[in-house]
Biopython code that builds the backbone (N, CA, C, O; Angstrom):
import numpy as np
from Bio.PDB.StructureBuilder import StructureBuilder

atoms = [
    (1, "UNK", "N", (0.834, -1.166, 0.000)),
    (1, "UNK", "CA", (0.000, 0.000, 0.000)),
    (1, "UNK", "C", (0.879, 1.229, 0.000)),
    (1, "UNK", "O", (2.040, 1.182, 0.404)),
    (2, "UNK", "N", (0.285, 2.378, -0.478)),
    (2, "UNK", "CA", (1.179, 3.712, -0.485)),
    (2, "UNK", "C", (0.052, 4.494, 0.840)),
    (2, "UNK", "O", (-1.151, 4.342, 1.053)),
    (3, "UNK", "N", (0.993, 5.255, 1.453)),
    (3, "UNK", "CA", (-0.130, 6.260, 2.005)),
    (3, "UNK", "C", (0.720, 7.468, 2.359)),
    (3, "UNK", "O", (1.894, 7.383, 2.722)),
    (4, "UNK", "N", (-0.097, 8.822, 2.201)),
    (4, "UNK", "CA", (0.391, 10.206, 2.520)),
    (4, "UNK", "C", (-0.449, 10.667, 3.496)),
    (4, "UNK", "O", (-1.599, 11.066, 3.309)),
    (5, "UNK", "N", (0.021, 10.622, 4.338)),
    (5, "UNK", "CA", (-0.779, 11.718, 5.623)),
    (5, "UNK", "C", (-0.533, 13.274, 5.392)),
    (5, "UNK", "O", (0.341, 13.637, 4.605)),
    (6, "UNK", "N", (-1.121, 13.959, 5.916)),
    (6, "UNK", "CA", (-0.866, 15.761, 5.958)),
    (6, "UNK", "C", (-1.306, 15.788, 7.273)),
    (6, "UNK", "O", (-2.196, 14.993, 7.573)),
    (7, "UNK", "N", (-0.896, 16.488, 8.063)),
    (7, "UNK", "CA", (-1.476, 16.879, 9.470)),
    (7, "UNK", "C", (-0.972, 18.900, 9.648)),
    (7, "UNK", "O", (0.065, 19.553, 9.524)),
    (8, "UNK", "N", (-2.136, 19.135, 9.922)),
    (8, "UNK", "CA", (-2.217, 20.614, 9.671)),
    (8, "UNK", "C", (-2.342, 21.100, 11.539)),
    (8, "UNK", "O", (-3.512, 21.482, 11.539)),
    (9, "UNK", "N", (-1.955, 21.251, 12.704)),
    (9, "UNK", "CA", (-1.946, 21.829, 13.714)),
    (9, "UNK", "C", (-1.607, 22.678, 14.262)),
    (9, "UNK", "O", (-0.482, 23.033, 13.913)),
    (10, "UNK", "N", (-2.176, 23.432, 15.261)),
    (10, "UNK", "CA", (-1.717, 25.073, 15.672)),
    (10, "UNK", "C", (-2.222, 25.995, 14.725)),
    (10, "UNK", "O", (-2.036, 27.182, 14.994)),
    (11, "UNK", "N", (-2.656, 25.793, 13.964)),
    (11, "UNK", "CA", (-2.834, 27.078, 12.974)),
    (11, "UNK", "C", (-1.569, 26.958, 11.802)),
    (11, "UNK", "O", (-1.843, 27.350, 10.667)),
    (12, "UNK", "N", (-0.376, 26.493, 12.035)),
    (12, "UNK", "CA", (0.868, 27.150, 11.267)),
    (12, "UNK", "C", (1.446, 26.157, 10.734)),
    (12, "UNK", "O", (1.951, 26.291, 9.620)),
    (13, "UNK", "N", (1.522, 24.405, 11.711)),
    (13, "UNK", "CA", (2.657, 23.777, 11.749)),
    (13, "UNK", "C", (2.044, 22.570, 10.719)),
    (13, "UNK", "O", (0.987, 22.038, 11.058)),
    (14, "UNK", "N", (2.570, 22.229, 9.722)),
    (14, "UNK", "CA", (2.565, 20.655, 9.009)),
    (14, "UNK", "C", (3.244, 20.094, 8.727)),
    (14, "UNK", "O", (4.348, 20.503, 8.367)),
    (15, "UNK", "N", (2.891, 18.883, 8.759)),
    (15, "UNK", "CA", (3.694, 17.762, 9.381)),
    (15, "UNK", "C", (3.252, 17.114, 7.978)),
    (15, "UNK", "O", (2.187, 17.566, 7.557)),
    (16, "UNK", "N", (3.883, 16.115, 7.154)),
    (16, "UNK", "CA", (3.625, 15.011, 6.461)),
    (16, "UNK", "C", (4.138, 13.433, 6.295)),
    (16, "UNK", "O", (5.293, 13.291, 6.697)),
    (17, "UNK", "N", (3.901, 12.972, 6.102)),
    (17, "UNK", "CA", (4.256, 11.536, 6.004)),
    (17, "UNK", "C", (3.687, 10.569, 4.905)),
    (17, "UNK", "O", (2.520, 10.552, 4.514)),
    (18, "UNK", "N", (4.825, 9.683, 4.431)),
    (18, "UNK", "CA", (5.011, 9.164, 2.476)),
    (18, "UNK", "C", (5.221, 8.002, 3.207)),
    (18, "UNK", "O", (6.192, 8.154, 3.947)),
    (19, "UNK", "N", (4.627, 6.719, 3.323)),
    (19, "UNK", "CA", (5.068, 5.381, 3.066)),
    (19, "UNK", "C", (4.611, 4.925, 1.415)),
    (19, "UNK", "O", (3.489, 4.903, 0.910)),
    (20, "UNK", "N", (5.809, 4.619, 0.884)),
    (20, "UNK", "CA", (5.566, 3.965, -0.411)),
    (20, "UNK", "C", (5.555, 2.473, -0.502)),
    (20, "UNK", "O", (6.179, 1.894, 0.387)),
    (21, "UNK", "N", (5.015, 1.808, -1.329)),
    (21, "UNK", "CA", (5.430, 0.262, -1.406)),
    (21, "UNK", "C", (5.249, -0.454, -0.131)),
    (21, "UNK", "O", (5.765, -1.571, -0.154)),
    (22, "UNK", "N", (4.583, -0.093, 1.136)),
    (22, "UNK", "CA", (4.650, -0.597, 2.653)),
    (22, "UNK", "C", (3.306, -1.871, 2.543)),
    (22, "UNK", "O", (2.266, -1.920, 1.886)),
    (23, "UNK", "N", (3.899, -2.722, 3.455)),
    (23, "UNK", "CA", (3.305, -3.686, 3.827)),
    (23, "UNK", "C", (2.635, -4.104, 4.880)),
    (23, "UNK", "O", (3.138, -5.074, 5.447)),
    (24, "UNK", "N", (1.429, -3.582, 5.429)),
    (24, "UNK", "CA", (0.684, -3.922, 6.563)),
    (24, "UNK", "C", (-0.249, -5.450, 6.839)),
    (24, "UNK", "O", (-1.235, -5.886, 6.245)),
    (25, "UNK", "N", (0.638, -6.073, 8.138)),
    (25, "UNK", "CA", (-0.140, -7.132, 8.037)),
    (25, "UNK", "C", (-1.324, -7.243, 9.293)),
    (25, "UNK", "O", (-2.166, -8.127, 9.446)),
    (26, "UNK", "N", (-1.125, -6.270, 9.959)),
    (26, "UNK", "CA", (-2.426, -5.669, 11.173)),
    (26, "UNK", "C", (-2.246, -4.733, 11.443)),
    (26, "UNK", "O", (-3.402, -4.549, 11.824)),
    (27, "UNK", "N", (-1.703, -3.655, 11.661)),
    (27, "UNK", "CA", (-1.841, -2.417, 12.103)),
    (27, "UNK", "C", (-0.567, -1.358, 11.864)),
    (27, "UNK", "O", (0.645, -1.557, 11.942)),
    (28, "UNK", "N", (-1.358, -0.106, 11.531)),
    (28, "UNK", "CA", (0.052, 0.817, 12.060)),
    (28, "UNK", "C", (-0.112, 2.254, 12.251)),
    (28, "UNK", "O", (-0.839, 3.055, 11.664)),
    (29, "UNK", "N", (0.615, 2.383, 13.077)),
    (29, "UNK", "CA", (0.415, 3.953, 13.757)),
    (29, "UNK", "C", (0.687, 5.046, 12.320)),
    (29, "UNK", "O", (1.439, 4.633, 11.437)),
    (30, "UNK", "N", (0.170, 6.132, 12.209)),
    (30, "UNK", "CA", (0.194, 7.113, 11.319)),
    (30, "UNK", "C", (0.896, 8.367, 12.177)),
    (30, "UNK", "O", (1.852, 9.056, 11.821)),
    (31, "UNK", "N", (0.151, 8.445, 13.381)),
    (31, "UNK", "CA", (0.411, 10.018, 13.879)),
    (31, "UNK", "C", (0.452, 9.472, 15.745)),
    (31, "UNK", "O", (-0.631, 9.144, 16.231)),
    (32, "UNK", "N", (1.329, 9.435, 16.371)),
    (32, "UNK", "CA", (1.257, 9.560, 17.536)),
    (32, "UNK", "C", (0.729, 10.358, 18.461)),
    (32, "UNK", "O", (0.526, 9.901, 19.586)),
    (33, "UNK", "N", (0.422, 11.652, 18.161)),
    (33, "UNK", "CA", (-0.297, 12.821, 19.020)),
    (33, "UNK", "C", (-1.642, 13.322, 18.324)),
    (33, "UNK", "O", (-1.560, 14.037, 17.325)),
    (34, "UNK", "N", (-2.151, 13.169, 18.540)),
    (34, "UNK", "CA", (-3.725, 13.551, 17.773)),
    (34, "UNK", "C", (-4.222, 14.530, 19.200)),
    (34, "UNK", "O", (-4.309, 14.111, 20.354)),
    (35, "UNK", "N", (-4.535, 16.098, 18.655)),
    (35, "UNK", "CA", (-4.802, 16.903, 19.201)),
    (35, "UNK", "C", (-6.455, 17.035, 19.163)),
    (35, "UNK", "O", (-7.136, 16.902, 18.146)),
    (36, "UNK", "N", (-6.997, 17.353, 20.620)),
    (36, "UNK", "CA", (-8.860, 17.021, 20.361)),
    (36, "UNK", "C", (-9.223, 18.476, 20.053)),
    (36, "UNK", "O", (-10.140, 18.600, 19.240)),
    (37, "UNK", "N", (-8.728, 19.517, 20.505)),
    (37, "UNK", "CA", (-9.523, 20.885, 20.874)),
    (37, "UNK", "C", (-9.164, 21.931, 19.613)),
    (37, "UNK", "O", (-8.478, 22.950, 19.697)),
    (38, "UNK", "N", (-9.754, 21.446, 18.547)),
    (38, "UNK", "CA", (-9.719, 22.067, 17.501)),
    (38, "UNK", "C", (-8.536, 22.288, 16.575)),
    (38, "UNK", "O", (-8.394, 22.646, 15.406)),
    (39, "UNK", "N", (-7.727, 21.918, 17.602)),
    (39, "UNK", "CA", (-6.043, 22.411, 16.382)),
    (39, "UNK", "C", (-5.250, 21.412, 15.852)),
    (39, "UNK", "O", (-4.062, 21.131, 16.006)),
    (40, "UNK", "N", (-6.417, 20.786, 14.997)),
    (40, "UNK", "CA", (-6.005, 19.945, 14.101)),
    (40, "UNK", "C", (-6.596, 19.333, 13.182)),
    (40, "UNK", "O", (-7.713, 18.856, 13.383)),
    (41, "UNK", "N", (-5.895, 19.210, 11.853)),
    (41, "UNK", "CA", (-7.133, 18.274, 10.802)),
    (41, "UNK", "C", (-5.767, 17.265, 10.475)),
    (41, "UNK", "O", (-4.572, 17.387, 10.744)),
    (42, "UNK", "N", (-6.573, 16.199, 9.749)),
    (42, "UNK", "CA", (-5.718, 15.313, 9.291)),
    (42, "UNK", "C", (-6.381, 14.806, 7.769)),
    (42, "UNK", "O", (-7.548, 14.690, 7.395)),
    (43, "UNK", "N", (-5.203, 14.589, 7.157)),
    (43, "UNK", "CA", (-5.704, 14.248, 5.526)),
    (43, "UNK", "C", (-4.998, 13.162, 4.942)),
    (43, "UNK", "O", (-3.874, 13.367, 4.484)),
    (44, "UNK", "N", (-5.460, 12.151, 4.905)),
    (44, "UNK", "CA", (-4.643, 10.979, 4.051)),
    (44, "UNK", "C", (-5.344, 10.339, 3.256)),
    (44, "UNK", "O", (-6.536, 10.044, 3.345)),
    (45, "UNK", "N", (-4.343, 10.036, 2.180)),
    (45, "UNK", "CA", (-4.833, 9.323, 1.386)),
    (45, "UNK", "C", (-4.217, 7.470, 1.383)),
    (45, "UNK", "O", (-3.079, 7.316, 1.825)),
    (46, "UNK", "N", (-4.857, 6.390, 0.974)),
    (46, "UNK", "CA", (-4.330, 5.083, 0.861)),
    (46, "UNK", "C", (-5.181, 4.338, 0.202)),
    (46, "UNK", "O", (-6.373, 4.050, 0.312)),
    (47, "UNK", "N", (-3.765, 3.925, -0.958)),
    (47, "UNK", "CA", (-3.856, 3.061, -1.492)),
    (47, "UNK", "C", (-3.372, 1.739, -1.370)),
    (47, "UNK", "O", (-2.249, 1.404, -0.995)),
    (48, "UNK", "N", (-4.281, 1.040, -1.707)),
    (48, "UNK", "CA", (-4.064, -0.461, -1.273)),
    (48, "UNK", "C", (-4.176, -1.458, -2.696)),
    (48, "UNK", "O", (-5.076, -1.229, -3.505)),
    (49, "UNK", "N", (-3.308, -2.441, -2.898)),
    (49, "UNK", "CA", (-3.864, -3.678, -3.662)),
    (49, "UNK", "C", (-3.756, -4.684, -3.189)),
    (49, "UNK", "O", (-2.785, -5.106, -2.560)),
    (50, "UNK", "N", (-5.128, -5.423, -3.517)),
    (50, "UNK", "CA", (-5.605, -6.778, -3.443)),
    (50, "UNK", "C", (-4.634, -7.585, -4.031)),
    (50, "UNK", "O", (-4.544, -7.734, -5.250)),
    (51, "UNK", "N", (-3.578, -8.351, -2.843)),
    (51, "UNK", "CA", (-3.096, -9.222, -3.413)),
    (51, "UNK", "C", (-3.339, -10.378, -4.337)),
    (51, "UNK", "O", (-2.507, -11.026, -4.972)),
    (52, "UNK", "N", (-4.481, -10.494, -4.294)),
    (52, "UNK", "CA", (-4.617, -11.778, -4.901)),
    (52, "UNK", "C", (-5.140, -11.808, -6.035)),
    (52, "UNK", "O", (-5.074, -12.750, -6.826)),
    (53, "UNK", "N", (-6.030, -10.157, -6.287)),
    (53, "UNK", "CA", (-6.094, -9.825, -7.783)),
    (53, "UNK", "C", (-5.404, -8.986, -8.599)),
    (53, "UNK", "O", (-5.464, -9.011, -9.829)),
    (54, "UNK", "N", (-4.601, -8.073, -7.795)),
    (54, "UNK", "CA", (-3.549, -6.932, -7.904)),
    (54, "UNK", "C", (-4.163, -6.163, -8.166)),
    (54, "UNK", "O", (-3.563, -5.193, -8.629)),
    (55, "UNK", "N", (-5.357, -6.069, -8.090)),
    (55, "UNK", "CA", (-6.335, -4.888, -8.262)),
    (55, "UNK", "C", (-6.127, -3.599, -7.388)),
    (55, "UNK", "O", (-5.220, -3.731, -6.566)),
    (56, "UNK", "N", (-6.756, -2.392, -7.379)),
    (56, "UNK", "CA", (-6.109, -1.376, -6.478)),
    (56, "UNK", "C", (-7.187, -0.144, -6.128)),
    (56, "UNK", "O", (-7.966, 0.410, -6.903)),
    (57, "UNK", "N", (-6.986, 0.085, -4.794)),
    (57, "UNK", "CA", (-8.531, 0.660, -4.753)),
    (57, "UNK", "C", (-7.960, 1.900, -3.595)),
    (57, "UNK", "O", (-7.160, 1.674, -2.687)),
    (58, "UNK", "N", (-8.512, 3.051, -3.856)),
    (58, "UNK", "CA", (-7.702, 4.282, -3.621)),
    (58, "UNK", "C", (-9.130, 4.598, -2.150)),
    (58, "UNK", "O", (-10.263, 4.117, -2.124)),
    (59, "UNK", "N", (-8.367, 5.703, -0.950)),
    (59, "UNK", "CA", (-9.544, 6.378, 0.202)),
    (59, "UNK", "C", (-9.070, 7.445, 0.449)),
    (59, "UNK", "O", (-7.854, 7.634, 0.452)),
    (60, "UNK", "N", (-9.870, 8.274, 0.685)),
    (60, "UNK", "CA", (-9.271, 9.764, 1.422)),
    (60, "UNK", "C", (-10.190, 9.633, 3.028)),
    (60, "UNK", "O", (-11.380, 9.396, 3.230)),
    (61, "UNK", "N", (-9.268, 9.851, 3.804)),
    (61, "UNK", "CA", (-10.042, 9.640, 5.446)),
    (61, "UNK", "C", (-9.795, 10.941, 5.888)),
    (61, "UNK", "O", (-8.587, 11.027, 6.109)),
    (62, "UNK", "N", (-10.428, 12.107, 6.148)),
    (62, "UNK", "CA", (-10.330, 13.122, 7.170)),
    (62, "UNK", "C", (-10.787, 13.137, 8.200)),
    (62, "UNK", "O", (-11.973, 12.859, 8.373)),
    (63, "UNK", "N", (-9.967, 13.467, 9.180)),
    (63, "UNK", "CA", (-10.952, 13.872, 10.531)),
    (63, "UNK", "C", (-10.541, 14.961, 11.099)),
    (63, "UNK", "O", (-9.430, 15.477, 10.978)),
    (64, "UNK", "N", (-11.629, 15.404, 11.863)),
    (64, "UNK", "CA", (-11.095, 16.407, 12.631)),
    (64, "UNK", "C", (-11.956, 16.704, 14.333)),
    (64, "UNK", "O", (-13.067, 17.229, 14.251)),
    (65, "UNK", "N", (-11.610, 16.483, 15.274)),
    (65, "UNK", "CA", (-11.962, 16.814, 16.615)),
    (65, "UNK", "C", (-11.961, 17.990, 17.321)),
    (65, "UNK", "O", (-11.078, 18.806, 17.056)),
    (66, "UNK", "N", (-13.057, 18.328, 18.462)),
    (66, "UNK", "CA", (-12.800, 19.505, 19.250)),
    (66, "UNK", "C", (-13.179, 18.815, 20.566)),
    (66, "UNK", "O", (-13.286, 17.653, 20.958)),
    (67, "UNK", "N", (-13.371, 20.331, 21.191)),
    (67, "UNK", "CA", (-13.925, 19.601, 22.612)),
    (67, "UNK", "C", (-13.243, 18.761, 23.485)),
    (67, "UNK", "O", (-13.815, 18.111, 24.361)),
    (68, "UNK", "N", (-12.153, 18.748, 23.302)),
    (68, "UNK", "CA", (-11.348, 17.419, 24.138)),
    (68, "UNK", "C", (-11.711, 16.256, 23.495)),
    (68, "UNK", "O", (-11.324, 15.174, 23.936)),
    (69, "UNK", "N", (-12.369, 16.329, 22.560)),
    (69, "UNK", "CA", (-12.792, 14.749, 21.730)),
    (69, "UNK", "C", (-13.876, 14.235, 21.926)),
    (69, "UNK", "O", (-14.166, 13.044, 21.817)),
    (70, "UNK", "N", (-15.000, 15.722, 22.438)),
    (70, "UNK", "CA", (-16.398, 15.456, 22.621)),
    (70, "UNK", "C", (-16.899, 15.232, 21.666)),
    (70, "UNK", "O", (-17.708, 14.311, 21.784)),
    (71, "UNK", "N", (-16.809, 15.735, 20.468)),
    (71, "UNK", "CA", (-17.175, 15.978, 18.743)),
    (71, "UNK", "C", (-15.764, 15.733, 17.661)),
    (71, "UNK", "O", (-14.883, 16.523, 17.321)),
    (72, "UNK", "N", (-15.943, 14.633, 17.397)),
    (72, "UNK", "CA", (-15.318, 13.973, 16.673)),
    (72, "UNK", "C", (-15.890, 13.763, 15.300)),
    (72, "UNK", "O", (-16.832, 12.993, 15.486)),
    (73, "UNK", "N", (-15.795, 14.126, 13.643)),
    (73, "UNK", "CA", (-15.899, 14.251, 12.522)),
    (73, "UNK", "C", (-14.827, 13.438, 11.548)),
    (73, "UNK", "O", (-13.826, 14.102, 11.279)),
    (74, "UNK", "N", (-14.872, 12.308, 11.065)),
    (74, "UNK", "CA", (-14.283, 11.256, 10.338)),
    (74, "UNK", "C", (-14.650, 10.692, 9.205)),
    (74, "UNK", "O", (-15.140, 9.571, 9.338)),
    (75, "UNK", "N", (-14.572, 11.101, 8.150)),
    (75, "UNK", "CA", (-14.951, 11.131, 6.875)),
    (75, "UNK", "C", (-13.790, 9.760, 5.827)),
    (75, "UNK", "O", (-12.585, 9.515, 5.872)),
    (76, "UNK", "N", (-14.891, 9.204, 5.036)),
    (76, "UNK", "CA", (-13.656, 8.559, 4.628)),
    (76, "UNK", "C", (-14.674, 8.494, 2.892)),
    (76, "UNK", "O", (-15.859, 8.781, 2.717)),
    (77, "UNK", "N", (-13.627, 8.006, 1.857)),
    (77, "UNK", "CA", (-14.574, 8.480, 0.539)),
    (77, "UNK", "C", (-13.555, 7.718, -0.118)),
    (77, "UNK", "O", (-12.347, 7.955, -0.125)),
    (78, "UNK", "N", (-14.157, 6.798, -0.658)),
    (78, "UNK", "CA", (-13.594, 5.880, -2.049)),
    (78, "UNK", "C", (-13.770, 6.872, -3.286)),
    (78, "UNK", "O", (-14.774, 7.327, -3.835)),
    (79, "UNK", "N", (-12.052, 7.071, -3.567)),
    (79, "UNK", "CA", (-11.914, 7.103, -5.191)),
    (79, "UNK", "C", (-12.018, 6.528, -6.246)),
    (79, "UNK", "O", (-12.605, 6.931, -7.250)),
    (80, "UNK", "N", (-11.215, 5.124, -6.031)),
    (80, "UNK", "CA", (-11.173, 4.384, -6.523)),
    (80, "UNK", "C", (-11.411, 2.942, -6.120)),
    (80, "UNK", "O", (-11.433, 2.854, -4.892)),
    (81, "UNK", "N", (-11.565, 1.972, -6.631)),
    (81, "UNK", "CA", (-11.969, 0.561, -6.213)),
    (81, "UNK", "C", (-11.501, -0.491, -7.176)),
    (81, "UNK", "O", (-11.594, -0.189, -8.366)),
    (82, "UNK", "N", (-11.108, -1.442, -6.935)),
    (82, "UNK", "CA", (-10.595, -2.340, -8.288)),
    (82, "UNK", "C", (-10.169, -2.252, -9.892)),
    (82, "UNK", "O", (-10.506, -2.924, -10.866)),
    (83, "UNK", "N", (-9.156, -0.964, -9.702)),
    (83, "UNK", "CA", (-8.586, -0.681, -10.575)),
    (83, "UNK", "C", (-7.710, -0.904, -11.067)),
    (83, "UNK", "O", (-6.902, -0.956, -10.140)),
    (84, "UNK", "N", (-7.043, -1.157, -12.194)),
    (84, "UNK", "CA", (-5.266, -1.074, -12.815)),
    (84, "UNK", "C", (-5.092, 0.084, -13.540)),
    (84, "UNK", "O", (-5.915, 0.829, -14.071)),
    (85, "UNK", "N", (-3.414, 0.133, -13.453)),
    (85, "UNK", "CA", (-2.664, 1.698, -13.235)),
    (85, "UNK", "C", (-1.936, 1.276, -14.723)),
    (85, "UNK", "O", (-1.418, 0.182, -14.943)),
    (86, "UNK", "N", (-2.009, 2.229, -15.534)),
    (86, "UNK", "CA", (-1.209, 1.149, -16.714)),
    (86, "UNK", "C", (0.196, 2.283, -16.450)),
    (86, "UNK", "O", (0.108, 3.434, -16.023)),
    (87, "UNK", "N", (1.360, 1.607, -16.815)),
    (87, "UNK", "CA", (2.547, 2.469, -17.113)),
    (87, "UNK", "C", (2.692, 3.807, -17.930)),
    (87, "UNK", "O", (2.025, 3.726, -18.962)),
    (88, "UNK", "N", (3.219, 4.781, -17.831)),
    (88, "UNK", "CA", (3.090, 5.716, -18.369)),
    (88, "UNK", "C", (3.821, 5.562, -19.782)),
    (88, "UNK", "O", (4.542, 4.564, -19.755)),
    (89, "UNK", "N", (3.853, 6.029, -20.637)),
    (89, "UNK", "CA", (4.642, 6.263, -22.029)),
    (89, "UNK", "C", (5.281, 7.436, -22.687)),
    (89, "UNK", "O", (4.540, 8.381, -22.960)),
    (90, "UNK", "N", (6.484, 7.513, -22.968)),
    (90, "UNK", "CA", (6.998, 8.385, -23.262)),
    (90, "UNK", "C", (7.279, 8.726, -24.887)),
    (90, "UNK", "O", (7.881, 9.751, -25.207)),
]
sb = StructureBuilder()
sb.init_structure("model")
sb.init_model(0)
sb.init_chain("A")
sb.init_seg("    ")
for serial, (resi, resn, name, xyz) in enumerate(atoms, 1):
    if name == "N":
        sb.init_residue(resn, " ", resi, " ")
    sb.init_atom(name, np.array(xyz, "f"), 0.0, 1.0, " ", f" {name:<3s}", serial, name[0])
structure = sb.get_structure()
């Protein structure tokens, strides 16, 4: 799977993160500090393929919290779904 995080906090500070080619076989941390009281959004995208068809299916997940994590907003939206990527040509 590929995935790009963006993390936007404080108003000023971003943070990003690129795993390319990575291999998850149960879990993995993205962001260690997740801020509740408004000063923060988060934006990633991941792509994944189905090993077994090599098929490839794209998500964008945002969230964003306030309140100490009274109101919590988590959005997630398929781009893509069982697709192939053909090589580019020059």
């Amino acid at each position: 799977m590929d995935i790009r995080r963006t993390t936007i906090y404080d108003g000023s500070t971003i943070e990003t993160q690129t795993m390319n080619s990575a291999t998850v076989s149960a879990s993995v941390a993205l962001d260690g500090t997740v801020y509740t009281n408004s000063q923060e959004t988060h934006n990633m995208r991941i792509r994944q393929q189905d090993p077994a068809t090599k098929l490839w299916s794209m998500c964008e997940i945002n969230s964003f919290l306030s309140a100490g994590g009274a109101r919590c907003s988590i959005r997630i939206q398929w781009s893509e779904y069982d697709v192939t990527y053909e090589p580019p040509t020059a």
